[in-house]
N, C-alpha and C positions, 0 to 999 in steps of 0.2 A: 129908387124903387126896385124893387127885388123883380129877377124874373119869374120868378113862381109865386104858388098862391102860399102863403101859409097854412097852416092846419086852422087857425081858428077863422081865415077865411074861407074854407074850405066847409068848413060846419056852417058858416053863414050863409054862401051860398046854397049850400045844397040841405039844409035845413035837418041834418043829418050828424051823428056823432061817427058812429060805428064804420070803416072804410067800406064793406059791404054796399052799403046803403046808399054810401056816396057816389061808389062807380055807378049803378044803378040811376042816381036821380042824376047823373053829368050825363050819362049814356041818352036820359030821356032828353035832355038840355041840349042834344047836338054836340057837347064839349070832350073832345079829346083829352086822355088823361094816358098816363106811363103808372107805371110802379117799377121804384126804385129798387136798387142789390136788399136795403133793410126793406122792402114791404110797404114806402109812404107810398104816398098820392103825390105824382107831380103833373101840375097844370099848368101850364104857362099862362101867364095875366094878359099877355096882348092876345093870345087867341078868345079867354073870356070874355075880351071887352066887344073883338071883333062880332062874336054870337050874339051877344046881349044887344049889341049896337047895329045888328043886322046889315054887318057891311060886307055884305058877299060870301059868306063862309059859307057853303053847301055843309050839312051835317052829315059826320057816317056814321050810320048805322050797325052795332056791333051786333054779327050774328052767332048763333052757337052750332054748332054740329049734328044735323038732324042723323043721329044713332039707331032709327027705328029703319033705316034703311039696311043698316049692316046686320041687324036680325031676320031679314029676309031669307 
């Protein structure tokens, strides 16, 4: 079994075509994801299964740069 997810597992999970979408719906899922030197989605499948199967993963939370502060 491979250690990552495939792309058409990737759309089945995350009920998503577009990579957009996808970081986004993994991001709400608790699921860690990379992107690769070409731009895929890399997930590793034992960390999937670990979130799905609720065996102890704490989920992080990706946050973005709040910028309204550098306009001050």
């Amino acid at each position: 079994m491979p250690l990552f997810l495939t792309n058409e597992e990737l759309e089945e999970l995350t009920g998503r075509k577009r990579r957009k979408e996808q970081c986004e719906t993994l991001d709400g899922m608790g699921i860690r994801w990379k992107m690769n030197a070409a731009g895929g989605l890399i997930v590793g499948r034992r960390h999937v299964e670990q979130v799905l199967c609720g065996e102890g993963v704490t989920p992080q939370k990706r946050t973005r740069p709040n910028l309204e502060v550098l306009a001050r």
